[in-house]
N, C-alpha and C positions, 0 to 999 in steps of 0.2 A: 666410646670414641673420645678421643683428647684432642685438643689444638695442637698447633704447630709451636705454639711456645709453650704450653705443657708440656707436651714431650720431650723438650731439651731440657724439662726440669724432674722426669720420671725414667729418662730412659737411660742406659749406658752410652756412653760416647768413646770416639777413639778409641784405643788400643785394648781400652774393656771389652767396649760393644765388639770388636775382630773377634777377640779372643773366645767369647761367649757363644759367635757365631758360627765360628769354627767346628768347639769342639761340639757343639749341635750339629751341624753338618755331620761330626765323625758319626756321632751316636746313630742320628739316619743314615748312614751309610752301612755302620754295623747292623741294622734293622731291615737293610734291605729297601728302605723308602726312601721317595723322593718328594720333596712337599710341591704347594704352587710356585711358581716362579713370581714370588711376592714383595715387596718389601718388609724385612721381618723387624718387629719393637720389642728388642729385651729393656723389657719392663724393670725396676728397682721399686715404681712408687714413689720417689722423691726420700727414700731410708735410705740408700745408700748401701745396702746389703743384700745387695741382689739375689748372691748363691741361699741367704735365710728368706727373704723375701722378694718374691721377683715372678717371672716366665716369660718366657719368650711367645709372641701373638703374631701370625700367618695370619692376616686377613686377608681370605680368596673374594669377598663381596659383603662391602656396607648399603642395602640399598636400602633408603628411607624409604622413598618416592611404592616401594612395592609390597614392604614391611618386612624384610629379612635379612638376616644378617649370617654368615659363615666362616669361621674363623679355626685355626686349630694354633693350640697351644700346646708346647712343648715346656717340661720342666724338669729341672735337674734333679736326684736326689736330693732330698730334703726342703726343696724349695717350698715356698708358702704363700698362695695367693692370700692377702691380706684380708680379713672380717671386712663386706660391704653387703651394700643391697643395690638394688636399680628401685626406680622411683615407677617408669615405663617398659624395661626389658625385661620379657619372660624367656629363661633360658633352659633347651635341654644339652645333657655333657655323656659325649659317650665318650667309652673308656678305649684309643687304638690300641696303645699297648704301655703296658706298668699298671702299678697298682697306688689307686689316689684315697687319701682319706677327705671325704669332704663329710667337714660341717654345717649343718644347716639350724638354725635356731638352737645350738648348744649341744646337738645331737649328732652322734660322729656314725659315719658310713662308711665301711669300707666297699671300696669300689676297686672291681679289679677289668683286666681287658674283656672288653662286650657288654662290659654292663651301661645301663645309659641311667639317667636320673635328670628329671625336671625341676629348673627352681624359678616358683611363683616370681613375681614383683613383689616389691618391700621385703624379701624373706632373705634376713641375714646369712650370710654364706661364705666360707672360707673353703679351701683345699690344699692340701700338701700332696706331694710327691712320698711315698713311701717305697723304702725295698727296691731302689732303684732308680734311672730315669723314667717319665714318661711322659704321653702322649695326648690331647684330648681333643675331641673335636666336640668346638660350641654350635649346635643352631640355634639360632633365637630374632626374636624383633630385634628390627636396627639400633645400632651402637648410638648413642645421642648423646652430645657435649654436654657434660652436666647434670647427668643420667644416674652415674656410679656416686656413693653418697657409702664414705671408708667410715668403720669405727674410731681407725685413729686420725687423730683433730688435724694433726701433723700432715695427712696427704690430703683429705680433704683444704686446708691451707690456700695447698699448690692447685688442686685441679676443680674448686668450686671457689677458690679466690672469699672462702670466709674466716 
């Protein structure tokens, strides 16, 4: 989970964040699904290269107070969630639909639709979008301000303010 003034320093704005949002829309359309009626964060990270680095985050429920969190992630061809770890979130990532390479501590996975895969706390983790758009849905303990801790110094910067 980010602030409200992090966000307007990781997320697409205006006529990007439409455009982004759009043709996400199209792709679920083409897919046949319809996500929650959520507010949705396409993500950049504070790079500025959203389609290399980026995905768009549907969060259906951050609930601290119970300990769970439910979110689905959508991501375009080629996109790349950035190298991080959580300090407190332990996450599992199943696969709706595409095929996602995730790395975990240097070690690459190919994940394809149905597969699920858990990742500890502290255990570095990146994923791309391979051979397509796609889909993921995260369960995990709640999203917490200051939680996520990037390899690059650059967005940590913006969303741990070091």
């Amino acid at each position: 989970m980010f602030t409200n003034e992090t966000l307007k320093q990781i997320e697409l704005q205006d006529a990007q964040r439409d455009k982004a949002l759009h043709a996400c829309k199209e792709v679920m359309n083409s897919w046949i699904l319809t996500l929650p009626d959520v507010e949705p964060s396409p993500l950049h990270f504070g790079l500025n290269e959203f389609y290399n680095f980026g995905h768009i985050e549907f969060i259906i429920v951050n609930n601290v107070e119970e300990g769970y969190c439910g979110k689905f992630i959508f991501m375009f061809k080629g996109q790349t969630c950035p190298c991080h770890h959580h300090v407190k979130k332990h996450e599992t990532f199943f696969i709706v639909k595409g095929k996602i390479e995730m790395e975990i501590e240097n070690k690459k996975v190919i994940m394809n639709q149905g597969d699920c895969l858990s990742v500890s706390q502290n255990v570095k983790h990146k994923f791309t979008a391979i051979e397509g758009d796609a889909l993921l849905l995260e369960s995990s303990k709640p999203d917490l301000v200051n939680d996520s801790v990037f390899i690059d110094e650059r967005i940590n910067k913006i969303i741990l303010g070091t």
